[in-house]
C-alpha positions in Angstrom: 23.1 10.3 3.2 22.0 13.5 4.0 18.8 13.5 1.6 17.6 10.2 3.2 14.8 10.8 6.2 15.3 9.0 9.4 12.3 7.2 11.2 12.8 10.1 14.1 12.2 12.9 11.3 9.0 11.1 10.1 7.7 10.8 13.3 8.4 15.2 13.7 6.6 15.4 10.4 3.9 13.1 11.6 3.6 15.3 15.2 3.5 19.1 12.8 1.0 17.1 10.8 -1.4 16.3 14.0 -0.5 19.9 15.1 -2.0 21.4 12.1 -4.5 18.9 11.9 -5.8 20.3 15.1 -5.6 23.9 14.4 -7.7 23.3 11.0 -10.6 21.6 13.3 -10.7 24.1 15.5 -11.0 26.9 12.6 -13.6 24.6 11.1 -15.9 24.5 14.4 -15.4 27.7 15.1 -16.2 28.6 10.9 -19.6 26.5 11.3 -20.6 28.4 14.9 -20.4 31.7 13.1 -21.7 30.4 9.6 -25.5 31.7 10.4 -23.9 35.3 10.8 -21.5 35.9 7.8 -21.0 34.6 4.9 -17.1 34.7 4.7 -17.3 32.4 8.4 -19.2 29.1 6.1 -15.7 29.9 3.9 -13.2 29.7 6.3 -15.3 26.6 7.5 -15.0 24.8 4.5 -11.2 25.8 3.6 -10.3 24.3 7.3 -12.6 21.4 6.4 -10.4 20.8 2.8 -7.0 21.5 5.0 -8.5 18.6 7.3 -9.0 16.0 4.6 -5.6 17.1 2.6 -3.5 16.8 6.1 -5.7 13.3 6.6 -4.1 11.9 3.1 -0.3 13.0 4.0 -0.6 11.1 7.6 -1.9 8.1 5.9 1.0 8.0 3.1 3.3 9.0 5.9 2.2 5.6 8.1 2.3 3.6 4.5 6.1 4.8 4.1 7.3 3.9 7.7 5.5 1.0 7.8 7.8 0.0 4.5 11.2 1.9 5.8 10.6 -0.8 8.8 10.3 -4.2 7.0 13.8 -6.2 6.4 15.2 -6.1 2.8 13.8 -9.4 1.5 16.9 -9.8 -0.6 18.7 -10.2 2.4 16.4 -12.0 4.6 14.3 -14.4 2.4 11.0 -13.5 0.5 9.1 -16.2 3.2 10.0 -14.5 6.0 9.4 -10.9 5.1 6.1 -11.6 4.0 5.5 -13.5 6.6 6.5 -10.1 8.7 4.5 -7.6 5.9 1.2 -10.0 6.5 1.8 -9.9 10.7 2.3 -5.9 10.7 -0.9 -5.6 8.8 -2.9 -7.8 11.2 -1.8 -6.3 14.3 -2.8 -2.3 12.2 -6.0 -3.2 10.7 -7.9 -6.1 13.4 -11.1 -5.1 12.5 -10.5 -4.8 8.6 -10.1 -7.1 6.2 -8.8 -10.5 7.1 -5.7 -10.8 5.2 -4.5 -14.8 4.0 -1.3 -15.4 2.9 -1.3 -18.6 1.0 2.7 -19.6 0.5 3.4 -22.9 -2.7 6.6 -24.3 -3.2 10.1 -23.8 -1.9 10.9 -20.2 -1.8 14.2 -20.9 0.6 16.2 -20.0 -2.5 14.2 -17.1 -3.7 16.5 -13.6 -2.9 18.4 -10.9 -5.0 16.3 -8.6 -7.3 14.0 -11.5 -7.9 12.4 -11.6 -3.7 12.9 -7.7 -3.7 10.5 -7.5 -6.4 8.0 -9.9 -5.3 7.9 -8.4 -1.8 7.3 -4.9 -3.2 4.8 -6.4 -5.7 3.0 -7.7 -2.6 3.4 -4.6 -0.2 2.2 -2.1 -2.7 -1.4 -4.2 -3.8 -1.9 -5.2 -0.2 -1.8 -0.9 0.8 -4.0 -0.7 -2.9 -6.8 -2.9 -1.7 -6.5 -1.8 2.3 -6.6 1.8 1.3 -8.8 1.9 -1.7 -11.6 -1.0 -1.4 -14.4 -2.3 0.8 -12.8 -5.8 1.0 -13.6 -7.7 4.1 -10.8 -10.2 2.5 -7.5 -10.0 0.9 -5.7 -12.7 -0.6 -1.9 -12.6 -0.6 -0.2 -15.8 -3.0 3.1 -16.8 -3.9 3.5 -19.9 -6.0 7.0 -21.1 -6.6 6.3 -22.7 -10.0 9.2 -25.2 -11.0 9.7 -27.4 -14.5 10.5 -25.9 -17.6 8.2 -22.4 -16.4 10.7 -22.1 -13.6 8.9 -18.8 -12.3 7.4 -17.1 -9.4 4.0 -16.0 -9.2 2.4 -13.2 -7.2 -0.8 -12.4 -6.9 -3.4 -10.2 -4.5 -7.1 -11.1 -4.9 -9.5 -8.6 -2.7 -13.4 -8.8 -2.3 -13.8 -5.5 -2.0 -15.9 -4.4 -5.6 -13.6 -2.0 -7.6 -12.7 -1.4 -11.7 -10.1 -3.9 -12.7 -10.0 -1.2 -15.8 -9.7 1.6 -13.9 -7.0 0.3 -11.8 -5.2 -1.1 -14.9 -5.1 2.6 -16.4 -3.9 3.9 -13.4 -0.8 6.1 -13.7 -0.2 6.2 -9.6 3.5 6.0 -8.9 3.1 2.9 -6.9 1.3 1.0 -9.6 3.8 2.3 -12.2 6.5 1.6 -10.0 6.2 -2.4 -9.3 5.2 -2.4 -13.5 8.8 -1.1 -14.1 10.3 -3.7 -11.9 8.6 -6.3 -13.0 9.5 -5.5 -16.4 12.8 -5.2 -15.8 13.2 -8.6 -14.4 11.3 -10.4 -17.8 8.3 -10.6 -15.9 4.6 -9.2 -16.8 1.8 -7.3 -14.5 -1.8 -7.8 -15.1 -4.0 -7.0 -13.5 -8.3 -8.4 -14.0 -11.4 -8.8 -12.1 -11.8 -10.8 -9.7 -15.0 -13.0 -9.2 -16.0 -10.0 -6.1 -13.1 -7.4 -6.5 -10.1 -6.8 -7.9 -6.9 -9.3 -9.0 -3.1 -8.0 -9.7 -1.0 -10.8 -10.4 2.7 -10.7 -11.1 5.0 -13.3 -13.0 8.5 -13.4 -12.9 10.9 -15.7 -14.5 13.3 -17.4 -11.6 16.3 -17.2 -14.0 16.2 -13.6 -13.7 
């Protein structure tokens, strides 16, 4: 499909991005050398130092989206083995971040279609959350395969890392908004509460769906 990016384009995207990343440090230094003479010099400074942090944000939602655009479709493969794969790929990016645990209950051989698509983006999008927005020196990733008469799945991401439960429950980020429409669509409920030294989302979702 024509409107669909290939890895090779992101990784052009990624290279302009460095490019002008570099151009807007050099216009910075140069900005703060001549700041003591002009005025207008501390101005270009500080518009190369906002281009800087903007071009900063794109490369780091630019490595979040090839990072997902290279995991297997865990309706294809099996929910255990893609995060499995999601919780290795985070490891081997972040070593001296938070240590990640993923903490697996119950069979979840059985667990593909919509319902292990869901889970695993439930799980990808509030693992990136608490790597890229909190201090946590810990994240933990669970999936409980709950049986009986509750037959459901449960997913939940508990970080250490501080943070407003309220504030992230109000939030109206497309990523956040985007597993809550999912979820919903499969039966299932989002909620998200604070944690005993961070932040909590958990995700329910019945297994006849």
């Amino acid at each position: 499909m024509s409107g669909v990016r290939s890895p090779a384009n992101c990784t052009m995207s990624s290279e302009n991005l460095s490019a002008i990343l570099a151009f807007a440090s050099m216009i910075e230094a140069t900005g703060a050398r001549e700041q003591a003479k002009t005025e207008v010099a501390g101005d270009v400074a500080q518009d190369a130092r906002m281009i800087s942090q903007a071009t900063h944000r794109i490369m780091a939602c630019l490595r979040d989206t090839l990072n997902r655009l290279r995991h297997p479709p865990a309706e294809e493969l099996g929910l255990e083995a893609c995060l499995v794969s999601l919780v290795d790929s985070w490891r081997s990016q972040n070593a001296a971040q938070p240590m990640i645990q993923l903490d697996m209950q119950g069979d979840l051989a059985d667990v593909r279609g919509a319902v292990a698509a869901t889970a695993y983006r439930v799980a990808q999008e509030c693992l990136t959350n608490s790597l890229r927005h909190s201090a946590a020196r810990e994240i933990v990733l669970r999936i409980e395969r709950r049986t009986g008469t509750e037959n459901a799945l449960l997913i939940r991401v508990e970080d250490d890392g501080g943070g407003d439960a309220a504030k992230v429950e109000q939030s109206t980020g497309f990523g956040l908004t985007g597993i809550r429409e999912r979820v919903a669509a499969l039966g299932g409920s989002l909620s998200i509460a604070r944690a005993k030294r961070g932040v909590s989302v958990a995700a329910t979702i019945a297994r006849a769906a």
